[in-house]
C-alpha positions in Angstrom: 36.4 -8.9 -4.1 38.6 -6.9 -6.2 40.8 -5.8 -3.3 41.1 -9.7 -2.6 42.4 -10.0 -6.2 45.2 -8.0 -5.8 46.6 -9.0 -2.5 46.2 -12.6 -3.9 48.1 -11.9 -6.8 50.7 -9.8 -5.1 51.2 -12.6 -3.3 51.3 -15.5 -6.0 53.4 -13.8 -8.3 56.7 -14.1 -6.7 55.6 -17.9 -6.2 55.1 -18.0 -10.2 58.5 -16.2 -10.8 60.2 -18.5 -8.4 58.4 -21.9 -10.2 59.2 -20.7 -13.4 62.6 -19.7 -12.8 63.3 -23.0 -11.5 61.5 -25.0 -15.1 63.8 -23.0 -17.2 66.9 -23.8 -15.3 65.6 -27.6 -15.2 64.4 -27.5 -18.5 67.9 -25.9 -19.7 70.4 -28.0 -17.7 68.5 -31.2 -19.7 69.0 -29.9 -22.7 72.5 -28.1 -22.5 74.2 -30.1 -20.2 72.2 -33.6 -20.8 71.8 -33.6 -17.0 68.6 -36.2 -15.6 65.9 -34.1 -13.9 67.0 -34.9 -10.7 70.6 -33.7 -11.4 68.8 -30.5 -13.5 66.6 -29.4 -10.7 69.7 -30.0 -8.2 71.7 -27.6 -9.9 69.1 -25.6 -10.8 68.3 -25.0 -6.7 71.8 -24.6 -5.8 72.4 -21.9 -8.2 69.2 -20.1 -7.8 69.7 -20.2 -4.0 73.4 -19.5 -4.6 74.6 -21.7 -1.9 77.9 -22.3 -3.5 78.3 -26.3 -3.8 79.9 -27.7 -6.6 78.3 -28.7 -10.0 76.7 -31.6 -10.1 79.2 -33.0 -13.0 81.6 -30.4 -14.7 79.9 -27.7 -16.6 81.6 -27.0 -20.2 81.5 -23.1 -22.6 77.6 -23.2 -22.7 76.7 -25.5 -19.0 79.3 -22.4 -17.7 77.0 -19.5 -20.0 73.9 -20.9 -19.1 74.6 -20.9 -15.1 75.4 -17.5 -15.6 72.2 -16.3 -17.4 70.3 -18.4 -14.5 72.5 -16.6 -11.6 72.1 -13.4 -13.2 67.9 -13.3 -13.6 67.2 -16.1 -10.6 69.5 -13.4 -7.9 66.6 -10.3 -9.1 63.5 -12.2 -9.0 64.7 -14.5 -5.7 65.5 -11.3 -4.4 62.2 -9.6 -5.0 60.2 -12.5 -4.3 61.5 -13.1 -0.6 60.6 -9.2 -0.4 56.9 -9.6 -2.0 56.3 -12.4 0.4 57.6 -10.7 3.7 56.2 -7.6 3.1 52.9 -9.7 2.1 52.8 -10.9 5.7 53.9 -8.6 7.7 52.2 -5.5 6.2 49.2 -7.0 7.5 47.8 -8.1 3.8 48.0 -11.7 4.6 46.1 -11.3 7.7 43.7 -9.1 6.3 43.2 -11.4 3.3 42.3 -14.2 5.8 39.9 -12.3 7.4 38.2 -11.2 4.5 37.5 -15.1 3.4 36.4 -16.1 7.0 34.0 -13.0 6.1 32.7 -15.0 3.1 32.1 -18.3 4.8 30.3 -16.8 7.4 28.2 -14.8 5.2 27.7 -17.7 2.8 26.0 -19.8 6.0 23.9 -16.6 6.9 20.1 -16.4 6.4 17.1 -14.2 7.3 19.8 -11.5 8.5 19.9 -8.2 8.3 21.5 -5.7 6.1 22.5 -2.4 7.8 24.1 -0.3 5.4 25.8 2.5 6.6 27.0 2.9 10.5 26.6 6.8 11.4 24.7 7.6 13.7 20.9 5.8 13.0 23.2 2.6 11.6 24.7 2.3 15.2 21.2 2.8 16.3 19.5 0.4 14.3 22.5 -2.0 15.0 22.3 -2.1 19.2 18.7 -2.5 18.7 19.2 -5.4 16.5 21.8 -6.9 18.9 19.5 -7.0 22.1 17.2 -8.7 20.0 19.7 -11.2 19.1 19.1 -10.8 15.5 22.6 -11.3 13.2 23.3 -8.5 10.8 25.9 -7.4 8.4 26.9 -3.7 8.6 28.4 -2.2 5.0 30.0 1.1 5.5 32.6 2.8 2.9 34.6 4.5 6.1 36.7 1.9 8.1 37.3 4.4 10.5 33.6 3.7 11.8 33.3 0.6 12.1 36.7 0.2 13.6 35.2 0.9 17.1 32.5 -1.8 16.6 32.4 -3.5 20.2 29.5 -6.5 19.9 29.2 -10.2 18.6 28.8 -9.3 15.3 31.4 -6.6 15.1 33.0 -9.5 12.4 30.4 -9.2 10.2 31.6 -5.8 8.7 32.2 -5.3 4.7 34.0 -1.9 4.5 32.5 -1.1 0.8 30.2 1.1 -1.3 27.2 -0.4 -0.7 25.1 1.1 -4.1 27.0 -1.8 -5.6 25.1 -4.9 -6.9 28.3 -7.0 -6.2 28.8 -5.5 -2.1 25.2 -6.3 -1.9 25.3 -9.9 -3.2 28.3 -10.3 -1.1 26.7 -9.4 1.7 24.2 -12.0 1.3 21.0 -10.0 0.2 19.4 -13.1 -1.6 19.1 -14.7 2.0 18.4 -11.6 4.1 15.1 -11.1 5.2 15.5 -7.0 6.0 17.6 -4.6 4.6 18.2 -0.8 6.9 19.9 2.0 4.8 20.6 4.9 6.8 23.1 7.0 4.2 23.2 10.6 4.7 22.8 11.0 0.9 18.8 10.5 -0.2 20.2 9.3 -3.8 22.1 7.1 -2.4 19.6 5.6 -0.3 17.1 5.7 -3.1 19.9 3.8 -5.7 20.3 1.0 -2.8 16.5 0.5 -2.5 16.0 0.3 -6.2 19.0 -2.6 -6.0 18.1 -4.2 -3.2 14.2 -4.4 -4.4 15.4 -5.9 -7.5 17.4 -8.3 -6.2 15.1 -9.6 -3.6 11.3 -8.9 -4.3 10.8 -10.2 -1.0 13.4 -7.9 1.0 11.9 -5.8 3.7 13.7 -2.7 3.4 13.7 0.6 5.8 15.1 3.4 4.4 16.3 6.4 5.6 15.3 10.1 4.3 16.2 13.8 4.9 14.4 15.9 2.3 10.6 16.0 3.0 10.0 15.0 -1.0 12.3 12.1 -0.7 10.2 9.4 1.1 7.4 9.1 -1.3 10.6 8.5 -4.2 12.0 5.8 -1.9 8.4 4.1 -1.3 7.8 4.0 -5.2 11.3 2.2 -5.5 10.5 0.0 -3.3 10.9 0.8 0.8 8.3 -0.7 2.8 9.0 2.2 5.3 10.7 5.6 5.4 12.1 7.4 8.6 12.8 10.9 8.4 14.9 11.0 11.6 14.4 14.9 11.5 10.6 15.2 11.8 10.0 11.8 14.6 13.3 13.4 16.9 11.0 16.8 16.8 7.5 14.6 17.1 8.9 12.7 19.6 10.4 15.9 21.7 6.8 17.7 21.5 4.8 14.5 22.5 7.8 14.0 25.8 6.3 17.5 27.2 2.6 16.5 26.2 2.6 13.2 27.7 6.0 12.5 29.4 5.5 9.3 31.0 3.1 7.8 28.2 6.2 8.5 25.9 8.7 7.3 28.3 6.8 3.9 28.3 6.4 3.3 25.2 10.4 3.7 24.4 11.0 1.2 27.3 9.0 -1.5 25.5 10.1 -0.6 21.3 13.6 1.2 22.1 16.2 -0.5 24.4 14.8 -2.7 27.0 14.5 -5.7 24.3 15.7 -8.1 26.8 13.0 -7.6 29.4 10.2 -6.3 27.6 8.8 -7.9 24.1 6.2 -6.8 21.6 6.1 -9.3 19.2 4.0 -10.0 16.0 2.2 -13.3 14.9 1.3 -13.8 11.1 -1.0 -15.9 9.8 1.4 -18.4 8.5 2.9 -18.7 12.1 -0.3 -19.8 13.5 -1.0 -23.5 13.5 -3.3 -24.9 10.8 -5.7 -25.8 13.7 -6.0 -22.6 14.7 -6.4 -20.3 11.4 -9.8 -18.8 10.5 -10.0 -19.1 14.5 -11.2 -16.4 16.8 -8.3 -14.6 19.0 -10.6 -16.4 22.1 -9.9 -19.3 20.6 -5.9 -18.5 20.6 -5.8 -18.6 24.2 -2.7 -16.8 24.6 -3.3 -14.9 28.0 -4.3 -17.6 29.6 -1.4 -19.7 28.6 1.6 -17.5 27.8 0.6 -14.6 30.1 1.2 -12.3 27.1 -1.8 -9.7 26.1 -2.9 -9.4 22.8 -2.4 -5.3 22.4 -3.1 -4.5 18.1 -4.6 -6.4 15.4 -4.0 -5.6 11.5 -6.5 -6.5 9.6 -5.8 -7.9 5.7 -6.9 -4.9 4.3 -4.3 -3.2 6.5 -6.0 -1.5 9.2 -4.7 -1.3 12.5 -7.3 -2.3 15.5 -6.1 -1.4 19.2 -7.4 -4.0 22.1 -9.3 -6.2 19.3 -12.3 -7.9 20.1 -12.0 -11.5 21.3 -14.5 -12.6 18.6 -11.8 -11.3 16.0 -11.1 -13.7 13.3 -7.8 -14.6 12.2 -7.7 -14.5 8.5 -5.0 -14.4 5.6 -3.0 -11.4 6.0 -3.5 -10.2 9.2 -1.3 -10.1 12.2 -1.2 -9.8 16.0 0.3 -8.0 18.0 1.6 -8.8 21.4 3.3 -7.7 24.3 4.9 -9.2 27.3 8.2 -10.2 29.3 10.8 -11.8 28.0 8.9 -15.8 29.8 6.6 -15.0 28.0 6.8 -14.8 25.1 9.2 -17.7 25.2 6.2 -19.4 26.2 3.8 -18.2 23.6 6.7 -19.2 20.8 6.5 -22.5 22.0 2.7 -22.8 21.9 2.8 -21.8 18.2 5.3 -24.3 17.3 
């Protein structure tokens, strides 16, 4: 916003010089030379723009001083002007300016988004992910230079700031977002956006990122629902690929990259029709008409079940968890609606 600031005022200021140039000399020819404001701004024009037509009506000693005081500060600031304004454009600040307000609108229509911040490696992760899944986010990263080689529909949707500020993050819509991914190399830095962010929106879900094996229970008091230590699961994950390769292998193709052919979605309470809250998972019916499978069940007091009971009640609080192709769960969203 600050940025915006200047370039708007580089840009306005040769327009106030100019406008204010041209009230003196109308202002002054009225008053010196008793010339209407027609004749005043005329002459006032010609001069300025030092065309060279005659005067208006014969200038006497102080008409003839006063043109020369106008011709001698209106040639510096025209001259600087038509420079502030060309430069303005062609430097690319114009453009850039223009982009950065279809940024705001767009943001400003933008809700239950996501809030990537930082685009190193996990960002650009977290952010192909997110695209398969067709879910809009906005990336904030400090270094243009990474961000620069965004290639997706979203690649628009880019604020190149700091984002520990309160001001990048409100700017970036975090009143309206439902999730928020920091994935900074820096722990404090992480930490200092969770603390913001968790302030800001009590309701935020917010994943954070963590290096130092102390760091994730600081970032859960301030406010993550989650920490990853990409360190510890790539060395997990490596160990449990020679254990169990194809078990592994299976589960990336239905949580990692396939989003567009394979789904696990979850079902909350409140999504459920009222008819069918307090209900048993029988009495959901969702194999039989989606084709999906119930796989997990959390229960209120959060504990996971896998392959629940049919007699399970759905309660307040809990979720299910369900997998299937991309039909259906397209079908199962429509039975819920």
């Amino acid at each position: 916003m600050f940025n915006d600031l200047k370039s708007y005022s580089r840009f306005l200021l040769p327009l106030y010089l100019l406008m204010g140039i041209t009230i003196l000399g109308t202002v002054g020819y009225q008053l010196i030379c008793g010339y209407n404001l027609i004749d005043a701004f005329y002459m006032t024009i010609i001069t300025i723009a030092t065309v060279g037509f005659e005067e208006v009506h014969p200038l006497d000693v102080w008409g003839k001083m006063f043109t020369a005081f106008l011709v001698m500060i209106s040639f510096g600031i025209f001259a600087y002007s038509i420079s502030a304004v060309t430069r303005f454009v062609f430097d690319g600040e114009f453009n850039q300016l223009y982009k950065n307000r279809k940024l705001n609108e767009t943001i400003k229509k933008l809700s239950d988004h996501v809030i990537i911040c930082g685009y190193g490696r996990n960002g650009r992760q977290a952010a192909q992910v997110l695209k398969k899944h067709k879910q809009r986010f906005i990336v904030i990263e400090k270094n243009a230079e990474l961000t620069n080689s965004m290639q997706h529909q979203y690649s628009d949707l880019v604020i190149n700031a700091d984002a520990t500020l309160d001001e990048v993050l409100l700017k970036a819509g975090i009143l309206r977002a439902k999730a928020l991914v920091t994935t900074l190399p820096v722990d404090a830095h992480n930490l200092f956006i969770v603390l913001t962010a968790r302030n800001l929106n009590p309701n935020l879900t917010i994943i954070s990122r963590a290096s130092e094996d102390n760091s994730d229970t600081k970032l859960k008091i301030a406010g993550a629902n989650n920490v990853i230590m990409p360190d510890k699961v790539g060395g997990a994950h490596m160990a449990s690929l020679i254990m169990k390769p194809d078990v592994i292998e299976f589960i990336d193709h239905i949580v990692g990259q396939e989003g567009d052919s394979v789904n696990m979605e979850e079902i909350t309470f409140e999504n459920i029709p009222e008819r069918l809250r307090h209900k048993t998972l029988r009495d959901l019916e969702i194999r039989n008409k989606s084709g999906a499978n119930i796989i997990g069940f959390k229960t209120a007091a959060g504990e996971y079940i896998i392959n629940p009971d049919a007699d399970t009640r759905i309660i307040p609080s809990a979720k299910i968890f369900v997998l299937g192709n991309a039909e259906q769960i397209k079908k199962l969203k429509e039975l819920l609606t």
